[in-house]
Structures are given as structure tokens and as C-alpha cells.
C-alpha positions in Angstrom: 122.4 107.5 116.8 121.2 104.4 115.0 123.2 103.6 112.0 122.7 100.2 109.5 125.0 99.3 106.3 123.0 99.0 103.0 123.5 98.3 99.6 123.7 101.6 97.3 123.6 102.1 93.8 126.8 102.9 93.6 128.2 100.5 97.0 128.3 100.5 100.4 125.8 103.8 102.0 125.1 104.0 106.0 121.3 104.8 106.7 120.8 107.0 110.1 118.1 107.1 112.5 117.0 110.5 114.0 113.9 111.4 115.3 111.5 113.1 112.5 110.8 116.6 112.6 107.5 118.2 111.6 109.9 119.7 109.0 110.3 116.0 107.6 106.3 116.0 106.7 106.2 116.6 103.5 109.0 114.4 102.3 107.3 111.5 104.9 103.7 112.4 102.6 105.8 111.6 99.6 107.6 108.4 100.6 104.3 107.1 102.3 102.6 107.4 98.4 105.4 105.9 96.9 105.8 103.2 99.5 102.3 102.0 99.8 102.0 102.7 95.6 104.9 100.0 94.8 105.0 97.7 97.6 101.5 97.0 98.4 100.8 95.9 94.7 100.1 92.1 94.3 98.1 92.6 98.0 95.9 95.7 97.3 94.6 97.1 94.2 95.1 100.8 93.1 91.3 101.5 94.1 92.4 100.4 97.4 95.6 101.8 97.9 94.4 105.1 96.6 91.4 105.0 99.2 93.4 104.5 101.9 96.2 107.1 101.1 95.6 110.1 103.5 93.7 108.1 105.6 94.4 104.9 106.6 98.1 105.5 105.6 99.5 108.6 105.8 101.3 110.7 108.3 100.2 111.2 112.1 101.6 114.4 113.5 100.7 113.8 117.0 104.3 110.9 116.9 106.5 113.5 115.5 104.9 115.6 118.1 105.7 113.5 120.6 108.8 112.3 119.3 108.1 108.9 119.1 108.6 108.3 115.1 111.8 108.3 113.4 113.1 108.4 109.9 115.8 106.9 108.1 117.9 108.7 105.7 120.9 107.9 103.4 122.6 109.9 100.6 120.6 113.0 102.3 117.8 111.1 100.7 114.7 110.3 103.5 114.4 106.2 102.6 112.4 104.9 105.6 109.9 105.9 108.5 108.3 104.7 111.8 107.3 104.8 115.1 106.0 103.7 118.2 103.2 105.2 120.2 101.8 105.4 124.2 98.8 106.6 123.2 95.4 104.4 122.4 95.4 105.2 118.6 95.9 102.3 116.7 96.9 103.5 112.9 96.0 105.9 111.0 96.9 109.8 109.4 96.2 113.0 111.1 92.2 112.7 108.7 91.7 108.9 110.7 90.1 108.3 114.2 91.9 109.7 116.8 92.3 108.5 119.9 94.9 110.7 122.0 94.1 109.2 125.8 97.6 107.5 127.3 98.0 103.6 127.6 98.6 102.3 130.8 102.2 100.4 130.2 101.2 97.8 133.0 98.2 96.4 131.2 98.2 97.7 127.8 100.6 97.2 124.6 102.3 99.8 123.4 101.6 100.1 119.4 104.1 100.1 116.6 102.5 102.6 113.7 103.0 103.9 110.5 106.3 101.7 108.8 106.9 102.7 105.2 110.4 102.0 103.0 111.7 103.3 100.1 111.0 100.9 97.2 114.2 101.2 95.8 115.5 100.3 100.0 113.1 97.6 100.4 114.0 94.2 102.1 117.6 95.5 103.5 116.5 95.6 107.2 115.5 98.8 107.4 112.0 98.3 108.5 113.6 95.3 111.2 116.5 98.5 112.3 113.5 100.9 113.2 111.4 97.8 114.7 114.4 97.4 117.0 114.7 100.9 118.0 111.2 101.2 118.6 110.5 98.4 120.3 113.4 99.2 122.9 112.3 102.7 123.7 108.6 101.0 124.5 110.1 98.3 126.3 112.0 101.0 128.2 108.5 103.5 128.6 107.7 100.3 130.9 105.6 98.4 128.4 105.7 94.7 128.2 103.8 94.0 124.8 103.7 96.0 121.7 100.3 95.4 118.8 99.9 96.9 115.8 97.8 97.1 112.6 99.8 95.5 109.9 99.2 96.1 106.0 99.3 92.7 104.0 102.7 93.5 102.9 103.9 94.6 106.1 102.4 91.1 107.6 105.8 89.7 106.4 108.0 91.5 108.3 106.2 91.4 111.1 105.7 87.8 111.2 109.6 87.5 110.6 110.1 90.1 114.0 107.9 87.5 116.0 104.5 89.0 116.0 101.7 87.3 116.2 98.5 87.6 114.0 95.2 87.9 114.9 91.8 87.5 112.7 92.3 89.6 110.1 89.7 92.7 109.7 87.8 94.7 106.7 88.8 98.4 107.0 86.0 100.8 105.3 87.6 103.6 103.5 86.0 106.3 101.9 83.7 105.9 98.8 83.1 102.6 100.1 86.1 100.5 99.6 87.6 98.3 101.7 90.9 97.6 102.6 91.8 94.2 104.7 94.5 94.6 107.8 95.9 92.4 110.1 96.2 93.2 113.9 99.3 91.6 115.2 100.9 91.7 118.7 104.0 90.7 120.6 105.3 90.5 123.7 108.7 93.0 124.3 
């Protein structure tokens, strides 16, 4: 089990790392909100974060299914979630564009989806702790590069974990609103 020391209200509290459960959905629905609500402001506005709430961000079954997304949970409070996937879907909820068909781990990348923290857990290496893990179970599936679909805010980290960015793109959302996303990618 995956384990990192942060900083509690009240001291010292150990985060752990288990695989999420399709019991953990509803509380994942509720950190998602309050994630994207608090930490994507300054980068999106509320139109835009509430557009893509559900849709763009929100929870994708089909990685708890195959037990490729993890949470994080200290004080028996869920505070973090994440995942990796094999298959061709990029990002996106269970309402987005699916695309279930397997990657090939010799000549495509494996992708790193769906990262949300805690506000009140935010920039204590939480989001790096389930990068690592991740990114070791792909590089262990046999794949050799890992892309994903970065939020503005989540840019930074991912810049910081050595991914590179590519143009940025202009997501449509629904009631036509856009929301702007940058594809990243990194070797493993």
C-alpha cells in the first residue's frame, strides 16, 4: 500500500492509496465538484467549470472497473483521486466520448486521467504520490510513454512531473461553451 505524510489540521496525518471501489462513486462525484469548483478558479470561469462538470470532468467507471484508478484517503476522509488507463479514451466522465478499444503498449502511450485533490489537501504531493504510482503500474503494463489531457490548473503539476505540452485545444461543452485543455505527454 502507498502511504505519503501530510500536513493536518491538527499535525502530522498519513494519506493511503487503495484502488477505488465503485462504492467510492459518489464521494469521488463530490470531491470532483469541489475540486474543479476551488482550484480551477483564476483559469476557468463558473460558466465553464459548471459546463464541463459531468462531462468533461467527472467520474469514469470503466477505471474503477478495471482497476486502474485509485483514491487517497486520510482521517477516513476521501482527499484525492486518479488513475491511469490502457484503453484509447483520452478524458472524460462516464456522459463523454467513449472510446473502450485497448492501446497497443509498443506504439501507443498509456494515458494518465481524471486527477482531482481536496482543496483543503492541495499542493502537498498528493497529485505527484498518485502520478508515481500510476505511472509505474503503466510502465510495468509494458508502456513506454504516458499523454494525457491536462486542465489549466493541472498543467502545473504536470509540467513539474516532466510532461511535455502540446498546442493547447478548445473543448466544446454543452450549451456552447468552451473550455481550453492542454494535451501533454511523457516518456515513462
Amino acid at each position: 500500500m502507498h502511504q505519503l505524510t501530510l500536513r493536518g489540521p491538527n499535525g502530522s496525518v498519513v494519506a493511503r492509496f487503495r484502488r477505488a471501489a465503485p462504492a467510492d462513486i459518489p464521494a469521488i462525484e463530490h470531491l470532483i465538484s469541489l475540486s474543479a469548483r476551488r482550484l480551477s478558479q483564476g483559469d476557468y470561469s463558473d460558466e465553464q467549470i459548471e459546463a464541463a462538470l459531468g462531462s468533461a470532468l467527472g467520474v469514469d467507471s470503466q477505471l474503477i472497473g478495471d482497476r486502474t484508478y485509485y483514491v487517497a484517503e486520510a482521517a477516513d476522509a476521501l482527499i484525492a483521486c486518479g488513475g491511469w488507463s490502457w484503453r484509447k479514451t483520452l478524458f472524460g466522465s462516464d456522459q463523454g466520448d467513449r472510446q473502450p478499444e485497448p492501446l497497443d503498449p509498443a506504439s501507443e502511450a498509456a494515458r494518465i486521467r481524471a486527477f482531482f485533490v481536496h482543496p483543503d489537501w492541495a499542493r502537498q504531493g498528493l497529485g505527484r504520490g498518485l502520478l508515481e504510482l500510476c505511472e509505474g503500474e503503466a510502465r510495468a503494463a509494458g508502456f513506454k510513454q504516458a499523454e494525457l489531457m491536462a486542465t489549466l490548473p493541472g498543467e502545473r503539476l504536470y509540467r513539474s512531473c516532466g510532461y511535455v505540452p502540446r498546442p493547447t485545444i478548445e473543448h466544446m461543452l454543452r450549451d456552447g461553451v468552451t473550455i481550453r485543455f492542454v494535451p501533454m505527454v511523457r516518456a515513462l
